[in-house]
DSSP file (Angstrom, degrees, kcal/mol; ACC not computed):
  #  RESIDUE AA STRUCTURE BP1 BP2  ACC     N-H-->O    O-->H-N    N-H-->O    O-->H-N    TCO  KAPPA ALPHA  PHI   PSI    X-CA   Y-CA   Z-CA
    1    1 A X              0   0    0      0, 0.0     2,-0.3     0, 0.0     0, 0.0   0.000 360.0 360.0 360.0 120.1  130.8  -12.0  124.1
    2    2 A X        -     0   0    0      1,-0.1     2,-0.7     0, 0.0     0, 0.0  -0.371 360.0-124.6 -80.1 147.9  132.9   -9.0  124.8
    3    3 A X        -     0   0    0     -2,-0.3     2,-0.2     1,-0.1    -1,-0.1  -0.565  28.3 -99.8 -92.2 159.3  132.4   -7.3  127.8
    4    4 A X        -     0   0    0     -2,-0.7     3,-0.1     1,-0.1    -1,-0.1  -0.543  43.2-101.2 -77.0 129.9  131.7   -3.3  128.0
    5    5 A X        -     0   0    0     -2,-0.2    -1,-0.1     1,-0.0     3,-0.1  -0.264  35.7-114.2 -43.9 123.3  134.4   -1.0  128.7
    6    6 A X        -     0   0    0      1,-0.1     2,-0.2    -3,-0.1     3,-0.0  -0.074  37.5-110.8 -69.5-173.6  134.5    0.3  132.2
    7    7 A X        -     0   0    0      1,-0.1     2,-0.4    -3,-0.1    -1,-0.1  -0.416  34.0-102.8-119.7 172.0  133.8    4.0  132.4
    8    8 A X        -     0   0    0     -2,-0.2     3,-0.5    -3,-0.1    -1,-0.1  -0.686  22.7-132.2 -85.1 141.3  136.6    6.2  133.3
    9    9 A X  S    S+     0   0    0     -2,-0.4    -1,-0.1     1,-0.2    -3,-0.0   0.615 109.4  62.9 -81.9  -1.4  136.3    7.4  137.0
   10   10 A X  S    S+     0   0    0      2,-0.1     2,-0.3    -3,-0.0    -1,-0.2   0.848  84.2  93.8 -81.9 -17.8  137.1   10.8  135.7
   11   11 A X        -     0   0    0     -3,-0.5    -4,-0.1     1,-0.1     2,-0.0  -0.392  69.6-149.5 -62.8 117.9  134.0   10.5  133.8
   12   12 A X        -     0   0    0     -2,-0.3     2,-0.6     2,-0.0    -1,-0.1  -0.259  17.2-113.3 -74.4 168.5  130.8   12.1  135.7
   13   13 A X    >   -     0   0    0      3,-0.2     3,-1.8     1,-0.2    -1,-0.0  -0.973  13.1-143.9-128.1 136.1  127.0   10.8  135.5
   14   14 A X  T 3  S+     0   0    0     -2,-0.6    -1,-0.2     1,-0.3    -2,-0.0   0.623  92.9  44.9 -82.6 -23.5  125.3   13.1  134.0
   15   15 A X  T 3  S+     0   0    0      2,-0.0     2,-0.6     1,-0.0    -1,-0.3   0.139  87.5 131.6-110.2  15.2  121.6   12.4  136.5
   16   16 A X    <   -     0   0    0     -3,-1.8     2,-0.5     2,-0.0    -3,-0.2  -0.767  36.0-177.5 -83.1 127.4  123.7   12.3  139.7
   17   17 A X        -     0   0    0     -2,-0.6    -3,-0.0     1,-0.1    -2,-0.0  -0.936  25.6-123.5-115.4  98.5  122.9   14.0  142.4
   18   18 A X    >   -     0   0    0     -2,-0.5     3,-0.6     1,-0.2    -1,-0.1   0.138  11.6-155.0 -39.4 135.0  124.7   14.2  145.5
   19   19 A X  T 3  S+     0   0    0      1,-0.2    -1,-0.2     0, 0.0    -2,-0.0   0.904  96.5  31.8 -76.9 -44.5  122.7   13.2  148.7
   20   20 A X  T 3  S-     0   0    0     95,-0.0    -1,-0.2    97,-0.0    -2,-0.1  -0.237  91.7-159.2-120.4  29.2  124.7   15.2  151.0
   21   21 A X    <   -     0   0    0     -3,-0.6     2,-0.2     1,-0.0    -4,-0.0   0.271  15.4-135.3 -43.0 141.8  125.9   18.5  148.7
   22   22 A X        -     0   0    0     93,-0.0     2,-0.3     2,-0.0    92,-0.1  -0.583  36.9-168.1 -77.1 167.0  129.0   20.5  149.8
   23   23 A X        -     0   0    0     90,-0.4     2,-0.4    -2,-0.2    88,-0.0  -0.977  21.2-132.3-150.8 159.4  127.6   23.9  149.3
   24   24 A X        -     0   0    0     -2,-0.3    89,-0.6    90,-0.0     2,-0.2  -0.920  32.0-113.1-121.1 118.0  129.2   27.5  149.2
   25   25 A X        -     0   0    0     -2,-0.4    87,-0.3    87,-0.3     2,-0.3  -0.480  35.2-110.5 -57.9 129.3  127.5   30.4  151.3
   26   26 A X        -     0   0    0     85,-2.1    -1,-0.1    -2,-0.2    85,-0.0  -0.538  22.3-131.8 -62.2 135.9  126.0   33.0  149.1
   27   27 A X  S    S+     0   0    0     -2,-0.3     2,-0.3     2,-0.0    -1,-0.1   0.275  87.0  25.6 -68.9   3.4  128.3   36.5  149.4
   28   28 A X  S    S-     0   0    0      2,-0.0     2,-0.4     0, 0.0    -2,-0.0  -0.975  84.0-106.0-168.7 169.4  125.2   38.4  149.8
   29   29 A X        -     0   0    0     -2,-0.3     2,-0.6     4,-0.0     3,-0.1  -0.750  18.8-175.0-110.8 121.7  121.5   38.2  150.9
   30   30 A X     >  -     0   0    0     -2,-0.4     4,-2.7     1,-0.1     5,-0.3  -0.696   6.6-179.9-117.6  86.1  118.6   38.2  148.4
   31   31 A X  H  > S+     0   0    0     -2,-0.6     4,-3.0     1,-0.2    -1,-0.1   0.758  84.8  47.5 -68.1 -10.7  115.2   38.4  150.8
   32   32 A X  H  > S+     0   0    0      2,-0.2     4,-2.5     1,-0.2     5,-0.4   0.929 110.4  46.2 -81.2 -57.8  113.1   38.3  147.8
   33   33 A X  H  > S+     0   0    0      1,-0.2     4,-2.3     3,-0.2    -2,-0.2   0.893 119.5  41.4 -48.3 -41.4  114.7   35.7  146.3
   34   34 A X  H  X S+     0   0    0     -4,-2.7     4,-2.2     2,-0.2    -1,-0.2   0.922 110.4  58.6 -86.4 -42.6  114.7   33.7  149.6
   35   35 A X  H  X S+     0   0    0     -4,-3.0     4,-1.1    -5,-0.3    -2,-0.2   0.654 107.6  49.0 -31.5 -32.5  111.0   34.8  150.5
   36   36 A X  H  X S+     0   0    0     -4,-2.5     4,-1.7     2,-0.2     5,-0.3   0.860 109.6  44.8 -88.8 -50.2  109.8   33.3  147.3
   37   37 A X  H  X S+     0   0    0     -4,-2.3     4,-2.5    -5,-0.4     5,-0.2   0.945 120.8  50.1 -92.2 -23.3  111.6   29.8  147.5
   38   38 A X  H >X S+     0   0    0     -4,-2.2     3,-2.9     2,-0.2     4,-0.8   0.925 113.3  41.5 -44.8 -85.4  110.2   29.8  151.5
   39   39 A X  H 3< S+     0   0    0     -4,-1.1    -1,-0.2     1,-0.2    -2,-0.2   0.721 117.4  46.0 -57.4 -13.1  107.3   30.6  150.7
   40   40 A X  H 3X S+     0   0    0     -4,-1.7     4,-1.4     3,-0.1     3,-0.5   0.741 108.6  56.0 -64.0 -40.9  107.2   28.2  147.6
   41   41 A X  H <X S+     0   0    0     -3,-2.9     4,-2.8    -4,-2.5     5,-0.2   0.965 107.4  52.3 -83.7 -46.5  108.7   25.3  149.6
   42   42 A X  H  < S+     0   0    0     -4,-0.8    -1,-0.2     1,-0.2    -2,-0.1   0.086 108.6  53.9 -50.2  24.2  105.6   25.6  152.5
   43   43 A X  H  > S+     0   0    0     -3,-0.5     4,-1.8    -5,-0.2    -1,-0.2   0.534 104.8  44.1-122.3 -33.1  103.5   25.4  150.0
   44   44 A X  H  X S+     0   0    0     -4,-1.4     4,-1.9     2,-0.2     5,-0.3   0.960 116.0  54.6 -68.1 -46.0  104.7   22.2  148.4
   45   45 A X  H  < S+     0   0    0     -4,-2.8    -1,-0.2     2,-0.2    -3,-0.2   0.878 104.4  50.5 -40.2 -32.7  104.9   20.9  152.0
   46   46 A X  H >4 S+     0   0    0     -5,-0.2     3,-2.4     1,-0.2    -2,-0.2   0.981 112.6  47.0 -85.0 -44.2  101.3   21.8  152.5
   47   47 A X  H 3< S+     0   0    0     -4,-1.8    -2,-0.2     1,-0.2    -1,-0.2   0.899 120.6  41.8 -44.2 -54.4  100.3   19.8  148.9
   48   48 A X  T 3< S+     0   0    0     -4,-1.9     2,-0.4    -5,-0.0    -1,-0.2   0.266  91.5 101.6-105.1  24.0  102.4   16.8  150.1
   49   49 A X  S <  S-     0   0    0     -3,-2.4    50,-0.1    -5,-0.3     4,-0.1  -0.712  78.4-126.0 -93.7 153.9  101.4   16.7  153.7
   50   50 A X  S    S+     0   0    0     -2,-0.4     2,-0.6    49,-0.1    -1,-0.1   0.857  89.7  70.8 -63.1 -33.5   99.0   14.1  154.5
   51   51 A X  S    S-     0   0    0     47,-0.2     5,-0.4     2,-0.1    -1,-0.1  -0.720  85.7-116.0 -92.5 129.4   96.6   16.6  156.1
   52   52 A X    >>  -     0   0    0     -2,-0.6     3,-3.4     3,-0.1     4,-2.3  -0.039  46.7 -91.1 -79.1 170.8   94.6   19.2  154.3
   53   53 A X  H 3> S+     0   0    0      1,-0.3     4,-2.8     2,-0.2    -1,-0.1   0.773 119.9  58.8 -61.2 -44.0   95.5   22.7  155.2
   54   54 A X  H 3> S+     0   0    0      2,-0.2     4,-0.7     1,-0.2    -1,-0.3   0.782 106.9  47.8 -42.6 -36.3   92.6   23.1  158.4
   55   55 A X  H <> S+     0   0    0     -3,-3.4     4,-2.5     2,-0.2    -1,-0.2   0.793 110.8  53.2 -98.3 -41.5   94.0   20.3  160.2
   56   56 A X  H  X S+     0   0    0     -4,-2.3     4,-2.4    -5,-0.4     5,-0.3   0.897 109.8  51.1 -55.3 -37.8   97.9   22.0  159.7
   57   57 A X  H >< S+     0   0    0     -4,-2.8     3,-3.8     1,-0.2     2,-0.6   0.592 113.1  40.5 -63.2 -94.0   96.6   25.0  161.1
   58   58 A X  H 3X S+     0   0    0     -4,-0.7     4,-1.9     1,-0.4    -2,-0.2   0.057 112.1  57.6 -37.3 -27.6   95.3   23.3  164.0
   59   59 A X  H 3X S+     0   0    0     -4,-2.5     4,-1.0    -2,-0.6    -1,-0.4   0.906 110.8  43.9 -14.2 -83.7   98.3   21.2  164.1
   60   60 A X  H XX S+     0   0    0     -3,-3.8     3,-1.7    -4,-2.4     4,-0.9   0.934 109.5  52.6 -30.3 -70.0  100.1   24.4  164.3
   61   61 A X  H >>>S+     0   0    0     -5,-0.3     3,-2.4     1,-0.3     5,-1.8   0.922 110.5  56.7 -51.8 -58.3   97.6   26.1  167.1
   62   62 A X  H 3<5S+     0   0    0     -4,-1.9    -1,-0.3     1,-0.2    -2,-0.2   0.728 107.4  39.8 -40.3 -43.7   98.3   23.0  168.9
   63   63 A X  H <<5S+     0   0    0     -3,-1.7    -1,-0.2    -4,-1.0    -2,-0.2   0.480 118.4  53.2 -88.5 -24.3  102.5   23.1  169.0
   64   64 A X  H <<5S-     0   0    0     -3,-2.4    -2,-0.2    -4,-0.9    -1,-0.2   0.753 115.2-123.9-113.4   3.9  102.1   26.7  169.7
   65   65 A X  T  <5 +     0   0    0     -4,-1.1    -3,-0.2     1,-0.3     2,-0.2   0.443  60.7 135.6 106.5  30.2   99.9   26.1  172.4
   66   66 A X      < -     0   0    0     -5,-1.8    -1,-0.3    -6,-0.2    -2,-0.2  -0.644  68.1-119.3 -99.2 161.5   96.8   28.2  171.2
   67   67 A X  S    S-     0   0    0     -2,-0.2     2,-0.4     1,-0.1    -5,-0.1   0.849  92.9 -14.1 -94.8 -42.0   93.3   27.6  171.2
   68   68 A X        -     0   0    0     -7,-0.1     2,-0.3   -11,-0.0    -1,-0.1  -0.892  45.4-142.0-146.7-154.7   93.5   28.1  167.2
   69   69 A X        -     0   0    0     -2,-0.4   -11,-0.3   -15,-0.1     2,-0.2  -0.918  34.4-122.5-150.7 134.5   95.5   29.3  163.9
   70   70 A X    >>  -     0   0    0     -2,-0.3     4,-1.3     1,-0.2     3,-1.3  -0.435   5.5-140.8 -98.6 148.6   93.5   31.0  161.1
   71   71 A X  H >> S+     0   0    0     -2,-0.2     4,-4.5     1,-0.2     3,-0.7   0.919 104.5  64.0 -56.2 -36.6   93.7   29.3  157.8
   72   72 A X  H 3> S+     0   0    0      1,-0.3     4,-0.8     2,-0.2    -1,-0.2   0.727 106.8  48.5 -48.7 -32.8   93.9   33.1  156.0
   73   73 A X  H <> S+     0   0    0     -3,-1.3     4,-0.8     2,-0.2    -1,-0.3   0.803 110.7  51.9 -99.1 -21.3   97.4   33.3  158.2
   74   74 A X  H XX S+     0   0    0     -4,-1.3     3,-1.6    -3,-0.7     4,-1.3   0.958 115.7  37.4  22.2 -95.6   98.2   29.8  156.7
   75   75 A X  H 3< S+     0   0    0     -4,-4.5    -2,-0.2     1,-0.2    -3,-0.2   0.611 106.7  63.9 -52.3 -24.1   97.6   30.9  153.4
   76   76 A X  H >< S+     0   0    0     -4,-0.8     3,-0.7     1,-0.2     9,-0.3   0.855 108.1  54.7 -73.9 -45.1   99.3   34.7  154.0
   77   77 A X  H << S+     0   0    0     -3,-1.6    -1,-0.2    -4,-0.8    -2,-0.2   0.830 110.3  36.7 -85.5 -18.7  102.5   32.6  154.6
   78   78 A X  T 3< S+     0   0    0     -4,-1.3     2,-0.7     8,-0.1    -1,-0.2   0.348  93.4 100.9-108.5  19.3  102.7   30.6  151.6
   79   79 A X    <   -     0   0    0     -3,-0.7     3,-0.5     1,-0.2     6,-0.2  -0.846  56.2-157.1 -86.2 116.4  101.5   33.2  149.2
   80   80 A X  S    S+     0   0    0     -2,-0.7    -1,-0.2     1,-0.3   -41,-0.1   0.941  87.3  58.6 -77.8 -38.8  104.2   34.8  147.3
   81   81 A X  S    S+     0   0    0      1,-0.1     2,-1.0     2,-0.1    -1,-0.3   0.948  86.4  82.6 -51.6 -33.9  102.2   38.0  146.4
   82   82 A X        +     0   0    0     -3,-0.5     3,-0.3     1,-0.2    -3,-0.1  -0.649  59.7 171.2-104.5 108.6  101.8   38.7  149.8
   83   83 A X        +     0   0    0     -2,-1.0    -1,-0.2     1,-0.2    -2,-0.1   0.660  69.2  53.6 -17.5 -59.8  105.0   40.3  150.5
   84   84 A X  S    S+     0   0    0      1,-0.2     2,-0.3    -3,-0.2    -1,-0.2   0.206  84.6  83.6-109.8   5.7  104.4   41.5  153.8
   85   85 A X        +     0   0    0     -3,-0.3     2,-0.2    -9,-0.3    -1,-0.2  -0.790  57.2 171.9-108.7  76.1  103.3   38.3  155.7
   86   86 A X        -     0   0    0     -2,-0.3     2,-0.1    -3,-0.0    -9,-0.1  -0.787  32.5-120.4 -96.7 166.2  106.6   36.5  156.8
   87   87 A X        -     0   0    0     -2,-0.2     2,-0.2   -10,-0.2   -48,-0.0  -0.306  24.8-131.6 -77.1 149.7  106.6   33.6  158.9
   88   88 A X     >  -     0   0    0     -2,-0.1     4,-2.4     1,-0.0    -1,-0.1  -0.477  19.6-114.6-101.2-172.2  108.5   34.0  162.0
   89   89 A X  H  > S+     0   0    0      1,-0.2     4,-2.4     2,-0.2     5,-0.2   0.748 119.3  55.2-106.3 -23.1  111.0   31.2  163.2
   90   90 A X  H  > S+     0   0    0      2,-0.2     4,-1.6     1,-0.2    -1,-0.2   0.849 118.1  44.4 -88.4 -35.9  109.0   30.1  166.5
   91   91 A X  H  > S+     0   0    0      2,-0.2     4,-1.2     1,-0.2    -2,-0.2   0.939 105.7  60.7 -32.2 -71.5  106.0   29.6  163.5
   92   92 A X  H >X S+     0   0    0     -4,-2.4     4,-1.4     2,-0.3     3,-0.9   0.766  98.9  46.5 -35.2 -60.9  107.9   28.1  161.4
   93   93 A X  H >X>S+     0   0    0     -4,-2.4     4,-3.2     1,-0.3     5,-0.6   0.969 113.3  57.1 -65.7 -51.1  109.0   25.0  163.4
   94   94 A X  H 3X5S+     0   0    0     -4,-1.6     4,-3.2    -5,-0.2    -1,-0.3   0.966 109.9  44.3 -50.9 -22.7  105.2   24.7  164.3
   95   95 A X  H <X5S+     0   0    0     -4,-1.2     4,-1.9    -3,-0.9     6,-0.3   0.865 116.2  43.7 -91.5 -19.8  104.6   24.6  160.8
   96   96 A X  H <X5S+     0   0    0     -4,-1.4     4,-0.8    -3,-0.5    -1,-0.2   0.753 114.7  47.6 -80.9 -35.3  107.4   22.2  160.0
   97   97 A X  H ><5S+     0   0    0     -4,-3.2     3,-1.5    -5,-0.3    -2,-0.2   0.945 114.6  55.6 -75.0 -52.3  106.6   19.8  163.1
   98   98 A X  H 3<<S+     0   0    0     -4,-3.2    -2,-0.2    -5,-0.6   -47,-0.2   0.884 121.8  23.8 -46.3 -37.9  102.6   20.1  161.6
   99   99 A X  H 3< S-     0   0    0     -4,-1.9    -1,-0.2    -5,-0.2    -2,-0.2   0.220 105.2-128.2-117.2  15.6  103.3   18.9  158.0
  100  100 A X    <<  +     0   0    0     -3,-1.5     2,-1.0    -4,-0.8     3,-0.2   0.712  55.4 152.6  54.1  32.7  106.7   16.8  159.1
  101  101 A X    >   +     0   0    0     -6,-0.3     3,-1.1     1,-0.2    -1,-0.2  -0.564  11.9 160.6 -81.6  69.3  108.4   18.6  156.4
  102  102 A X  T >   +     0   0    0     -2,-1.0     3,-1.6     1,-0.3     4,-0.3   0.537  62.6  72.4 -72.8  -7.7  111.9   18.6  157.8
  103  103 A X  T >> S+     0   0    0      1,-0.3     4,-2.9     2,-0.2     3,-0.8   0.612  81.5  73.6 -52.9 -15.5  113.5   19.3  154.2
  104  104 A X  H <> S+     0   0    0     -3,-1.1     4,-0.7     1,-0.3    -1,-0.3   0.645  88.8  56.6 -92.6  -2.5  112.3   22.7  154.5
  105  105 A X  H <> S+     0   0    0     -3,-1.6     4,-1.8     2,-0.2     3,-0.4   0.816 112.3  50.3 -83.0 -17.5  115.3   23.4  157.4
  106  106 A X  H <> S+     0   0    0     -3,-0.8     4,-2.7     1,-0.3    -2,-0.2   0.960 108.5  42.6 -78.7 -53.2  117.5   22.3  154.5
  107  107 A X  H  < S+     0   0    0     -4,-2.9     4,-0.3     2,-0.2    -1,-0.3   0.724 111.0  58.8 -69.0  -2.9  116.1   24.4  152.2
  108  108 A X  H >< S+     0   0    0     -4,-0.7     3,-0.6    -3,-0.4     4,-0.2   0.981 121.5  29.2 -76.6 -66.1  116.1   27.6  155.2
  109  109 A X  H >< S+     0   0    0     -4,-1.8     3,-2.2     1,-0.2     5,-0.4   0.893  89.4  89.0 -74.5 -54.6  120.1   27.1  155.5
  110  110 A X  G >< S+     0   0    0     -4,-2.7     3,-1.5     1,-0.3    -1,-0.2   0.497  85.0  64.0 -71.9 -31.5  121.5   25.9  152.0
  111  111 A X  G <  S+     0   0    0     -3,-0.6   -85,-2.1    -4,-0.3     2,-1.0   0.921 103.6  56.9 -61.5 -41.1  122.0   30.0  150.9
  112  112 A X  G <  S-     0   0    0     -3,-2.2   -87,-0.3   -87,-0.3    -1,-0.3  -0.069 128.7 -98.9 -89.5  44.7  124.4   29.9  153.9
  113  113 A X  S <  S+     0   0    0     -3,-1.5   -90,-0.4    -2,-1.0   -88,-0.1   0.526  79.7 133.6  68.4 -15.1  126.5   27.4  152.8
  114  114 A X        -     0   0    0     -5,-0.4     2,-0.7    -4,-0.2    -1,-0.1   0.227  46.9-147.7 -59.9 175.4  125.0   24.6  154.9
  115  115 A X        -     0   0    0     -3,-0.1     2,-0.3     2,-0.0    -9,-0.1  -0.818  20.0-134.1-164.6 139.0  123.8   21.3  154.8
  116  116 A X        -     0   0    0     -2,-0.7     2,-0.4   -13,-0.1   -10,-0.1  -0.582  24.3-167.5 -87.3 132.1  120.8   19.9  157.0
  117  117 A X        -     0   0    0     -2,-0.3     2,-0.4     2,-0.0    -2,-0.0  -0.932  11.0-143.8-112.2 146.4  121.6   16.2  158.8
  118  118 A X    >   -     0   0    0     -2,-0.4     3,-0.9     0, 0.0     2,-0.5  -0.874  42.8 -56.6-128.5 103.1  118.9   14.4  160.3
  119  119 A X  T 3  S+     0   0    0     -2,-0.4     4,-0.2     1,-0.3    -2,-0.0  -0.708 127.9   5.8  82.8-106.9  119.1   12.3  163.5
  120  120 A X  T >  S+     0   0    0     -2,-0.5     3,-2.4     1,-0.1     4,-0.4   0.772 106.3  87.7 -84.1 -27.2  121.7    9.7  163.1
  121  121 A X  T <> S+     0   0    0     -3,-0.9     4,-0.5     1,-0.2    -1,-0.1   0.615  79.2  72.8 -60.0  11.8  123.2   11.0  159.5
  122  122 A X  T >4 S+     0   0    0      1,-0.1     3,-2.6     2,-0.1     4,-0.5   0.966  87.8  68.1 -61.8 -49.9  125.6   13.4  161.9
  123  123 A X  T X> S+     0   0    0     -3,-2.4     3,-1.8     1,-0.3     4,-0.7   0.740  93.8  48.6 -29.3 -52.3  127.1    9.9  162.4
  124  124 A X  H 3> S+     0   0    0     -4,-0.4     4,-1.8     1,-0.3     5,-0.3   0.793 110.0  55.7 -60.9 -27.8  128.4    9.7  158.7
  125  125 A X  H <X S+     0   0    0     -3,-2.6     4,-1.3    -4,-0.5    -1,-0.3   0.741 109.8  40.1 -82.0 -23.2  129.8   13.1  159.4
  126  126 A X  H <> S+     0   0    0     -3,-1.8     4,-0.6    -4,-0.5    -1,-0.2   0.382 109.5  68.1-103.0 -14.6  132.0   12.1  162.6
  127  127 A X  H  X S+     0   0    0     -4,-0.7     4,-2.4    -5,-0.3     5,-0.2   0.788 103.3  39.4 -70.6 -52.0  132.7    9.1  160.6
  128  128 A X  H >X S+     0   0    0     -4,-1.8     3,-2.3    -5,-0.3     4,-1.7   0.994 110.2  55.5 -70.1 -54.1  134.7   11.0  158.1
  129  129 A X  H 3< S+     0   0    0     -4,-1.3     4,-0.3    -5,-0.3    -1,-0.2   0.765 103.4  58.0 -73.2  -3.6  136.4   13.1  160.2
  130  130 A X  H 3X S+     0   0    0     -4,-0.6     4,-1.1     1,-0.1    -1,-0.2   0.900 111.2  40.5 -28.1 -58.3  137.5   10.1  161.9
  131  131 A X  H <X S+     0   0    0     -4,-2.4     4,-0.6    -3,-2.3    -2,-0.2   0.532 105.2  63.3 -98.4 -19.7  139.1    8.8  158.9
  132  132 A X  H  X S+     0   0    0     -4,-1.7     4,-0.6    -5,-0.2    -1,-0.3   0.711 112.7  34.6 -66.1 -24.9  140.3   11.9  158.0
  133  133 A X  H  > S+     0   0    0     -5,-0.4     4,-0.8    -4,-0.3    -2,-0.2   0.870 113.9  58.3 -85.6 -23.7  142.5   11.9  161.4
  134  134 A X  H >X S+     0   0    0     -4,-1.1     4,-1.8     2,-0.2     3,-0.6   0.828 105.7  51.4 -81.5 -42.9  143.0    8.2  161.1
  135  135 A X  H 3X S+     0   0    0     -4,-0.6     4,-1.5     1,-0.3    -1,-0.2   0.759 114.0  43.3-101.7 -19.8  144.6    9.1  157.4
  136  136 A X  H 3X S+     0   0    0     -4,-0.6     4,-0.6     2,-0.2    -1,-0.3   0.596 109.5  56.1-107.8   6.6  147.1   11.9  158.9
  137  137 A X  H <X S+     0   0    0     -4,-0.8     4,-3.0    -3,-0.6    -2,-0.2   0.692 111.8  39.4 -34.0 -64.7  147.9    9.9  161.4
  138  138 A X  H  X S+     0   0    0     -4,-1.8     4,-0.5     2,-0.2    -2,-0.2   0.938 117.4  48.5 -28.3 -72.9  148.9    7.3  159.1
  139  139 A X  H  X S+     0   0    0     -4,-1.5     4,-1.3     2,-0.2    -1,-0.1   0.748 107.1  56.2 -51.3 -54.5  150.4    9.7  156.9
  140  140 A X  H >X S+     0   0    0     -4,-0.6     3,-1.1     2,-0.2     4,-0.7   0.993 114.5  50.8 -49.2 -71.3  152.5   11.6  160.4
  141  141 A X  H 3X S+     0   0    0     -4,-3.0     4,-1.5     1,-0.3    -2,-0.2   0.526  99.7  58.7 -63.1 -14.6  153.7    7.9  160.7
  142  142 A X  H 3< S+     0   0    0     -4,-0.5     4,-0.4     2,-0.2    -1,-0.3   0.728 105.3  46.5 -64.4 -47.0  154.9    7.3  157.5
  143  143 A X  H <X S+     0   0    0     -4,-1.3     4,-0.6    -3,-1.1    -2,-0.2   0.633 106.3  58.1 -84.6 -18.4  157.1    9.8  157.5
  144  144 A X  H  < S+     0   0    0     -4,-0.7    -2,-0.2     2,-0.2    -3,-0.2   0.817 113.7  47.2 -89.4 -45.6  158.6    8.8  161.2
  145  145 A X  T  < S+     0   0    0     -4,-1.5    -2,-0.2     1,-0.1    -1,-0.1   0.671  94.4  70.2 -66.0  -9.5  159.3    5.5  159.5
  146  146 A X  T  4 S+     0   0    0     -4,-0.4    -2,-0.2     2,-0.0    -1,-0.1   0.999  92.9  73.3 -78.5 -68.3  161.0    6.9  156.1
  147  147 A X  S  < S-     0   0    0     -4,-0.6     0, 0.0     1,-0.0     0, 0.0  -0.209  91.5-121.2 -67.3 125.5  164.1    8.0  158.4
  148  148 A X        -     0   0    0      2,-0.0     2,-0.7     1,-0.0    -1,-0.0  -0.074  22.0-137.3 -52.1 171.6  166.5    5.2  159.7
  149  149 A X        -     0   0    0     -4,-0.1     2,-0.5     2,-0.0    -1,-0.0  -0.941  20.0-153.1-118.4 118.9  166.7    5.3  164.1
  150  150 A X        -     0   0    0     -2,-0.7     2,-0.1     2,-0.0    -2,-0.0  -0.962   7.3-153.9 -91.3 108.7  170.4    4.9  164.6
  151  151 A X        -     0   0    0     -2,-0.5     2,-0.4     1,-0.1    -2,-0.0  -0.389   6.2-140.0 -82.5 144.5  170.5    3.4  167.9
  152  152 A X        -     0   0    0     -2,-0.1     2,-0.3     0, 0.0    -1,-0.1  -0.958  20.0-119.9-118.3 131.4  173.6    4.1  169.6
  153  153 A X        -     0   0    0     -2,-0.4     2,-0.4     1,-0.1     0, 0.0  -0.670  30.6-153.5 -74.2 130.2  175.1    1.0  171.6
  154  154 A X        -     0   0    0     -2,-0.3     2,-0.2     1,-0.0    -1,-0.1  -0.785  13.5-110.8-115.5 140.4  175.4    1.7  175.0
  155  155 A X        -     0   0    0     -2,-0.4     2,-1.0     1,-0.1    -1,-0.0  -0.479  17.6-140.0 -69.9 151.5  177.8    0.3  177.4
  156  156 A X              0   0    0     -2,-0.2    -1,-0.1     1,-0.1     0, 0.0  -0.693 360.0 360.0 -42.1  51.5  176.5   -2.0  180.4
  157  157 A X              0   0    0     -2,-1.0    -1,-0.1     0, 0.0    -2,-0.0   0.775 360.0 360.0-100.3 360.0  178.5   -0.9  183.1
């Protein structure tokens, strides 16, 4: 039985999808454009949060320490016709703590070139640039060994 030819490493896969993307800030600011995928991404948060949309307000009202939060204002923020109802930031995190949809800080930042870590994946990130010092270090030392030391013999007197 022959075995299959290993793939080239130059070769890409065509369904892979970085976990961690490096990403490029965009050179200019599109609020429409960024209004819509907000308000698009709370609204898939509210579909895939475990609690229907009364209990997220109230969720909310709770975290922001009010007696309640109206579903109408709910809805105002994750409607893309409505223009003229954005979320503010101090909202926002209540609405992100209610429906535990921390992806949605990822999607907040990525137009600015960012990339959201959560908890312990910083680790991975202090990891590299470990190994990144660790490897010019290395590198530094490599090059102080390439050149002979001619020790000069000294007298004993």
């Amino acid at each position: 039985m022959r075995m299959p030819r290993k793939a080239s490493p130059d070769q890409g896969d065509l369904f892979f999808s970085p976990v961690y993307p490096s990403r490029v800030a965009d050179q200019s600011i599109d609020l429409t454009g960024f209004r819509g995928k907000l308000k698009r991404g709370m609204s898939r948060a509210l579909k895939d949060c475990a609690h229907e949309r009364p209990e997220v307000a109230m969720r909310i009202a709770t975290a922001l320490g009010q007696d309640s939060f109206s579903l109408a204002t709910l809805n105002a923020y994750t409607a893309e016709s409505n223009e003229t109802h954005d979320i503010s930031l101090v909202r926002f995190k209540a609405f992100v703590r209610a429906t535990r949809a921390t992806w949605l800080w990822d999607l907040v930042v990525a137009d600015d070139g960012l990339t959201m870590l959560i908890g312990d994946e910083a680790r991975l990130a202090e990891i590299a640039r470990v190994q990144q010092e660790r490897a010019a270090l290395d590198d530094k030392l490599k090059e102080l060994k390439a050149k002979p030391v001619h020790i000069l013999r000294r007298d004993r007197a």
